[in-house]
C-alpha positions in Angstrom: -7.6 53.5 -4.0 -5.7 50.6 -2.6 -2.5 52.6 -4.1 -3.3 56.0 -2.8 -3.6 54.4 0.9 -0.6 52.0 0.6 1.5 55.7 -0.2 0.4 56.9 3.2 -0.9 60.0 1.8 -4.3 61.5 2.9 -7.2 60.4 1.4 -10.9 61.3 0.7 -12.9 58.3 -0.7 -16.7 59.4 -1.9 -18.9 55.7 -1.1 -20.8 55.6 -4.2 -23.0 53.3 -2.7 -25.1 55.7 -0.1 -28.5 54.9 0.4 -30.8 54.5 3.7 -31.6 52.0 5.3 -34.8 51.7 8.0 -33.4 47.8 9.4 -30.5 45.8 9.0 -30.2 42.2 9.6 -27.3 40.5 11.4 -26.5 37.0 12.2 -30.8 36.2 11.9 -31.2 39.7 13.8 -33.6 42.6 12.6 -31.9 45.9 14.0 -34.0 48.9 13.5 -34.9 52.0 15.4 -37.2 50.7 17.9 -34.1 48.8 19.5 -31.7 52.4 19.6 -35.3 53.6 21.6 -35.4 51.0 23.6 -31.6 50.8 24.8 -32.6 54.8 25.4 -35.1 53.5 27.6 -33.1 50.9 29.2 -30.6 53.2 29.9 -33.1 55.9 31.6 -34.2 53.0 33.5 -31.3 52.4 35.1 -30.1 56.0 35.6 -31.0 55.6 39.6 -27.8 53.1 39.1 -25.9 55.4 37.3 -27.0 58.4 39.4 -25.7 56.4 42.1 -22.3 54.7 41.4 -21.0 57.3 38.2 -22.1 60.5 39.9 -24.2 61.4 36.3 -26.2 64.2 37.1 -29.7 63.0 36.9 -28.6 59.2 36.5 -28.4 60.9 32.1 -25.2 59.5 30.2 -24.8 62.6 27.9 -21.5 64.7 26.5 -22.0 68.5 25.7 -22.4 69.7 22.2 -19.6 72.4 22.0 -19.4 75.4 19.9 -15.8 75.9 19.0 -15.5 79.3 16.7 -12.0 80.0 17.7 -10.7 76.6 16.2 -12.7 77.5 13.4 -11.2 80.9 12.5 -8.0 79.7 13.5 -8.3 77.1 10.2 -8.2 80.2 8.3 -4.4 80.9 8.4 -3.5 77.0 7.3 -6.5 76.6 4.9 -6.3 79.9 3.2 -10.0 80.2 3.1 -12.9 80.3 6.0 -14.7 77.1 7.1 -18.8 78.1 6.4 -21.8 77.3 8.4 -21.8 76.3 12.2 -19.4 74.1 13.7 -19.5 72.2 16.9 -17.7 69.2 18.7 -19.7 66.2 20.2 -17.7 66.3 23.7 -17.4 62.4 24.3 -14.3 63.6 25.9 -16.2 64.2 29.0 -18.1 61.4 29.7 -18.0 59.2 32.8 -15.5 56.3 33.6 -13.6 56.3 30.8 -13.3 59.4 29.0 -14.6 58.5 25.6 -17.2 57.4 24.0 -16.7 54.2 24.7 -18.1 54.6 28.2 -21.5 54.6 26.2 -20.9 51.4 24.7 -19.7 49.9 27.6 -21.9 51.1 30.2 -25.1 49.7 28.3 -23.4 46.5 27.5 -22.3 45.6 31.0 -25.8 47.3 32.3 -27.5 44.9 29.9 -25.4 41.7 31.0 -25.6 42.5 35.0 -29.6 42.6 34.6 -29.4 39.2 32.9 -27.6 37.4 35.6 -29.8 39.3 38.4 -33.0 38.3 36.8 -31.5 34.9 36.1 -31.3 34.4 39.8 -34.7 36.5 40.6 -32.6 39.4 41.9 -34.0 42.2 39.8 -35.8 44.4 41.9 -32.3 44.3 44.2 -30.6 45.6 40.5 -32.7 47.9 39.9 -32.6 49.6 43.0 -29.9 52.9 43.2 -27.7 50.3 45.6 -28.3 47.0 43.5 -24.8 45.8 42.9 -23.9 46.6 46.0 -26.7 44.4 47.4 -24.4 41.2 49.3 -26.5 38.9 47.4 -25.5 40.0 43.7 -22.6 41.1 44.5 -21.4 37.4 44.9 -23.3 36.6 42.1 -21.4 39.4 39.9 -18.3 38.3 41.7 -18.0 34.9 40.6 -18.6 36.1 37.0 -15.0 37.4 34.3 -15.5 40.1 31.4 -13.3 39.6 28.7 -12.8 42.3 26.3 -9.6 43.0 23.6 -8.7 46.7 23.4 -6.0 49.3 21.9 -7.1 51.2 24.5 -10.5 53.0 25.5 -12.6 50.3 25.2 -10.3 48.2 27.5 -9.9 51.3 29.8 -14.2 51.7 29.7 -15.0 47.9 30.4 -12.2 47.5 33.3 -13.8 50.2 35.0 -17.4 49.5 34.7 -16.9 46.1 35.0 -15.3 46.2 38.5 -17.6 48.7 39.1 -20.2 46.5 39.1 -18.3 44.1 41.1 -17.4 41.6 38.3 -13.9 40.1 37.6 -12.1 41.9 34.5 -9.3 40.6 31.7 -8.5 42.5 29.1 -6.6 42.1 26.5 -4.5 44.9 24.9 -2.9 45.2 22.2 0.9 46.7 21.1 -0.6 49.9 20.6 -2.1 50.4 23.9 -0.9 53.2 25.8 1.0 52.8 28.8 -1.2 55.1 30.9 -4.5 53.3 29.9 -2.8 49.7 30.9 -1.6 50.9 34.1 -4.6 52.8 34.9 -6.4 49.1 34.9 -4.4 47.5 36.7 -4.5 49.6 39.6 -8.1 49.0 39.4 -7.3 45.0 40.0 -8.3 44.7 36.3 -6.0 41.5 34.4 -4.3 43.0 31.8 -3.2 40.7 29.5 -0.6 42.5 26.7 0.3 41.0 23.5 3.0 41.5 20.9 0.4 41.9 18.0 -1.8 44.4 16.7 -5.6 45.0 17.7 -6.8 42.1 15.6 -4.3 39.6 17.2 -5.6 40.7 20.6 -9.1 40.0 19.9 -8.3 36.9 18.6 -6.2 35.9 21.8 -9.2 37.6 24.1 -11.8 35.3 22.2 -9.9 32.1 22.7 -9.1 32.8 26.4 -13.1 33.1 26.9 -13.6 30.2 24.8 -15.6 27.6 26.9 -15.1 29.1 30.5 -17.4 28.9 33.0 -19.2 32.1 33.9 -17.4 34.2 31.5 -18.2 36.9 29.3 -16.8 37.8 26.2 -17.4 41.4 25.1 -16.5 41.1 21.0 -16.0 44.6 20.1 -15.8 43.3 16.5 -19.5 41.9 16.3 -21.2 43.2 19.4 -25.0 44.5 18.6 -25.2 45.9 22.3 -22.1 48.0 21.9 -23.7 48.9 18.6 -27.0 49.8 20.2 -25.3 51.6 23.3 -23.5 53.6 20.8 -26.5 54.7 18.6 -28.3 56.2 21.9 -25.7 59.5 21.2 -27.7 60.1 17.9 -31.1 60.6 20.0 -28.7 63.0 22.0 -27.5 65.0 19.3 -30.8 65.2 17.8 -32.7 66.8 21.2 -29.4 68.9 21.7 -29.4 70.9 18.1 -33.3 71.3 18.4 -32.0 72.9 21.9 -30.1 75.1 19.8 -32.6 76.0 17.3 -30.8 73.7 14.4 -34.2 71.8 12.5 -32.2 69.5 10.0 -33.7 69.7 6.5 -32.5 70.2 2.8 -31.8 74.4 3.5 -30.7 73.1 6.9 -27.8 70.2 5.9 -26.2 68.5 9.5 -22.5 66.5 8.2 -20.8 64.6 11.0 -17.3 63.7 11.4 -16.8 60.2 13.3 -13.0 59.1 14.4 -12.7 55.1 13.3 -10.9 51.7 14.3 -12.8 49.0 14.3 -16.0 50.7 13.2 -18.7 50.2 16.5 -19.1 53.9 17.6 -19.0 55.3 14.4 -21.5 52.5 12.9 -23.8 52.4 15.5 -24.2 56.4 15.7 -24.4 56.6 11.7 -27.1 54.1 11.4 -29.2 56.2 13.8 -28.6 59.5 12.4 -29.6 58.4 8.8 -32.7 56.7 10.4 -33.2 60.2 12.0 -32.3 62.9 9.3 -31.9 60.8 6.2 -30.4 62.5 3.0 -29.9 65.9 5.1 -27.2 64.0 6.9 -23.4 63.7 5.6 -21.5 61.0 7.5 -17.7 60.3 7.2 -15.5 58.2 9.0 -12.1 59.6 9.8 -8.8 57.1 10.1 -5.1 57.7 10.3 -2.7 57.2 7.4 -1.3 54.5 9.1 -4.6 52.2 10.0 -7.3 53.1 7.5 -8.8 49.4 7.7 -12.9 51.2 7.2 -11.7 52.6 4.1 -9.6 49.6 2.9 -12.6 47.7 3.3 -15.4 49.6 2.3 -13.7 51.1 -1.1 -12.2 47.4 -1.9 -16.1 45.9 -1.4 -14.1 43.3 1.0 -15.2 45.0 4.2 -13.4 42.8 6.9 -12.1 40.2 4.7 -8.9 42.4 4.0 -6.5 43.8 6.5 -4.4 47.4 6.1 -1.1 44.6 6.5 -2.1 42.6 3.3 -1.5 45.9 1.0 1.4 47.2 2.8 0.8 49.4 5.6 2.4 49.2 9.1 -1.1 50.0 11.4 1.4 52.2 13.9 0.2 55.7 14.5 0.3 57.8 17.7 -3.4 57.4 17.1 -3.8 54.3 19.5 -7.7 54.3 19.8 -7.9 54.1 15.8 -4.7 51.6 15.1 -7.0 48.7 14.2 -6.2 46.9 11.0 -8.9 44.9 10.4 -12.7 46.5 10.4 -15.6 44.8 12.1 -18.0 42.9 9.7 -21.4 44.5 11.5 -19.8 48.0 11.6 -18.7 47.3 7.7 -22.5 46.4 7.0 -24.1 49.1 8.5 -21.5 51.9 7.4 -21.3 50.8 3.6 -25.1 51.8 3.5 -25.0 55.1 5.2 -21.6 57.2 4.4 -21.2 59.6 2.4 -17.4 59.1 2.7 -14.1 58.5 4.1 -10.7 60.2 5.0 -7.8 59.6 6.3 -5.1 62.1 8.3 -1.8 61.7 9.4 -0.4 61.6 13.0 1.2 64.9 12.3 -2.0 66.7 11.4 -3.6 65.2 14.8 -0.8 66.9 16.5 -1.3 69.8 15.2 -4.8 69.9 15.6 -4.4 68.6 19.2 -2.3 72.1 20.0 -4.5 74.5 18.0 -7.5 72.9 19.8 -5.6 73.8 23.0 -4.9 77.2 22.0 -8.3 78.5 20.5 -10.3 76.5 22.6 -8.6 75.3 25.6 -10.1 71.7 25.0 -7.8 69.5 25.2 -8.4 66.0 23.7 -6.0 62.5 22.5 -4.8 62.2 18.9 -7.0 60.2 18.2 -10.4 62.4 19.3 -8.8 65.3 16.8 -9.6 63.0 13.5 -12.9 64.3 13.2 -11.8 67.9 13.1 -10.1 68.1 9.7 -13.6 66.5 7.9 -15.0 70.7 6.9 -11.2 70.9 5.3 -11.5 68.2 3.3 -14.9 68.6 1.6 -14.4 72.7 1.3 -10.7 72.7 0.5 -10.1 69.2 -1.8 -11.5 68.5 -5.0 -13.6 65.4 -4.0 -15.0 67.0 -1.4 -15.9 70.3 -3.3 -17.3 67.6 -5.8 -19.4 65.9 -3.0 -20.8 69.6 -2.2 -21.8 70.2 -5.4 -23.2 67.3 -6.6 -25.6 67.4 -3.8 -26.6 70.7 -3.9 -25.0 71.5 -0.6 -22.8 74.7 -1.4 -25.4 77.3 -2.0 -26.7 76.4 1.7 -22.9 76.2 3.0 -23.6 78.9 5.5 -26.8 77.1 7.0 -24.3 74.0 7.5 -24.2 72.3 10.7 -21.0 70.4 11.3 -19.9 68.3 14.6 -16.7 66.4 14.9 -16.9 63.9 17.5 -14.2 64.1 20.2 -13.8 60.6 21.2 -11.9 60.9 23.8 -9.3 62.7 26.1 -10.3 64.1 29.5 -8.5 61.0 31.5 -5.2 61.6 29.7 -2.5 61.8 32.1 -1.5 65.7 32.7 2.2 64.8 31.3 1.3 62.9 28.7 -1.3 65.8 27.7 1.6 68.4 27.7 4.1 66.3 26.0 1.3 66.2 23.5 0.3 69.7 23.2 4.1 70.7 22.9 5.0 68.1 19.8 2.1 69.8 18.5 3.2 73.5 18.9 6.9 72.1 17.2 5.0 70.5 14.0 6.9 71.0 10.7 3.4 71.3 9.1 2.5 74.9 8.1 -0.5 74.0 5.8 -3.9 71.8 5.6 
């Protein structure tokens, strides 16, 4: 495996180790379900909060679940063949603040934090009113206190925002692959940006020494965080309520496969550990990487998880990509999705183009490279022979037109119209002609 990603080519790894798992423990910490319903319930809680201060319709951070036929018989002409079975995208796109799924992360994690100090200083019933931060007394509070965060991008972009929000003071560190949209977008906020020379993994290490033994500071450690993790794994409730909307019961006739773009593993790994709680062997889980960064696969088909780095066997981590460029994966994220996927791919940054354009042709969704990984997962398990293998093996072609598929768009709406079009157009001019 470590030769077939070092070429660059695409790759589909099947995890021979899949199983489910009810808990999983973490630095002396039992995770299970009842925590993804209670950060659900936290998160109702506050929702006079976010009614208030995001403009969420019924204080409810949720993304719509999008049927996208078009795109799907549009596949036809490059895959020779038809895609079977129903086929949605998870709009993440849409959300709040930031425009990607890392709002949910970040909103609960900075929600979770704020209550801490308010109740540390008796203040709570001041937080939890709609107008609690903007209250004179915890606003001082919150302005005396610093989020740190490292980012390539959206999870910078989702913390700077919420953060100063809230009223707290932000530094984020961002790595060489940050986009220059995303780091000026924070700054006009008044959000530090800090940028370094190295990759993702260099930035969190510079954004965990700079928080290192400051007063009144917060480190948010997007490598090892278990309330990003948890703020994540609300989306699978979500999903869940919004395919029984639909009429979609999940069972063995009934199959549900979800395709989850990957850097560092948090999203994906806190949304896969729900689902499998929730649907167990009817659910099919992959995480989808580029070429250029596939540090989840790396790690998870080597056994080293986070103790090996895409650099160490050769590979560059740049792709256009910027929200997956991440060369090393997170230890938690490695724990959780060694257990519960079915598999791994990667694609290359001109497939994401293409798929950016045809999205914005069939559709007229449009989304960043990175939030188009997810859409090439039905290709891969229909039209390559690992994939056909996985099907068969598990009994999952003879129910191929009961199938329910959803690609998670990670991200997108708060792309800058420009950039978008740029985008779109180096798409349209793509030399490829096949998937």
């Amino acid at each position: 495996m470590k030769n077939k990603l070092k070429s660059m080519h695409e790759t589909l790894w099947i995890n021979p180790s899949l199983k489910k798992i009810g808990s999983l423990a973490h630095d002396g910490r039992s995770l299970a379900m009842t925590d993804v319903y209670d950060a659900k319930a936290f998160i109702d809680h506050m929702s006079p909060y976010l009614s208030q201060h995001f403009s969420l319709k019924d204080g409810t951070l949720t993304s719509p679940l999008m049927p996208i036929p078009a795109f799907q018989r549009t596949l036809i002409t490059f895959l020779g063949g038809r895609i079977p079975g129903h086929w949605y995208l998870k709009g993440d796109h849409t959300l709040p603040v930031s425009g990607s799924i890392k709002a949910r992360g970040g909103i609960y994690t900075l929600l979770r934090y704020a209550e801490e100090l308010a109740q540390s200083h008796q203040l709570k019933t001041l937080f939890e009113s709609a107008m609690g931060p903007a209250s004179p007394e915890l606003t001082a509070i919150y302005n005396q206190h610093t989020i740190v965060v490292s980012s390539t991008g959206n999870l910078g972009l989702s913390i700077g925002l919420i953060g100063k929000s809230i009223g707290f003071n932000v530094e984020v560190h961002m790595s060489v692959d940050a986009k220059d949209w995303k780091v000026e977008r924070l700054k006009t906020i008044g959000a530090n940006v800090v940028q370094h020379a190295g990759d993702y993994s260099e930035a969190v290490k510079l954004g965990r020494s700079s928080a290192s033994g400051r007063p009144n500071t917060y480190f948010i450690d997007d490598e090892d965080s278990v309330d990003l993790f948890l703020g994540y794994s609300i989306a699978a409730l979500e999903l869940k309520s919004q395919l029984s909307a639909l009429g979609h019961i999940i069972n063995s006739d009934h199959p549900l496969f979800v395709y989850l773009p990957c850097g560092v593993g948090g999203a994906p790994s806190g949304i896969a550990f729900a689902l499998k709680a929730i649907f167990g062997e009817n659910v099919h889980l992959f995480t989808a990487e580029p070429t250029h960064a596939p540090c989840m696969l790396l790690g998870l088909s080597t056994g080293l998880w986070h103790n090996i780095t895409v650099s160490e066997i050769g590979i560059d981590g740049q792709t256009l990509a910027d929200g997956l460029a991440v060369g090393r994966p997170s230890e938690l994220a490695s724990k959780v999705l060694s257990q519960v996927l079915s598999g791994a791919y990667t694609v290359s940054d001109e497939k994401l183009l293409r798929m950016l354009y045809l999205m914005h042709e069939s559709e007229g969704i449009d989304l960043e490279p990175s939030a188009l990984a997810g859409l090439i997962g039905p290709a891969k398990l229909y039209y390559e022979t690992a994939g056909f293998n996985y099907l068969k093996a598990h009994d999952l072609l003879e129910v191929a037109e009961q199938a329910i598929h959803v690609s998670w768009a990670a991200g997108g709406s708060m792309v800058p119209d420009n950039v978008m079009a740029q985008d779109i157009k180096r798409g349209q001019d793509s030399s490829l002609n096949t998937f």
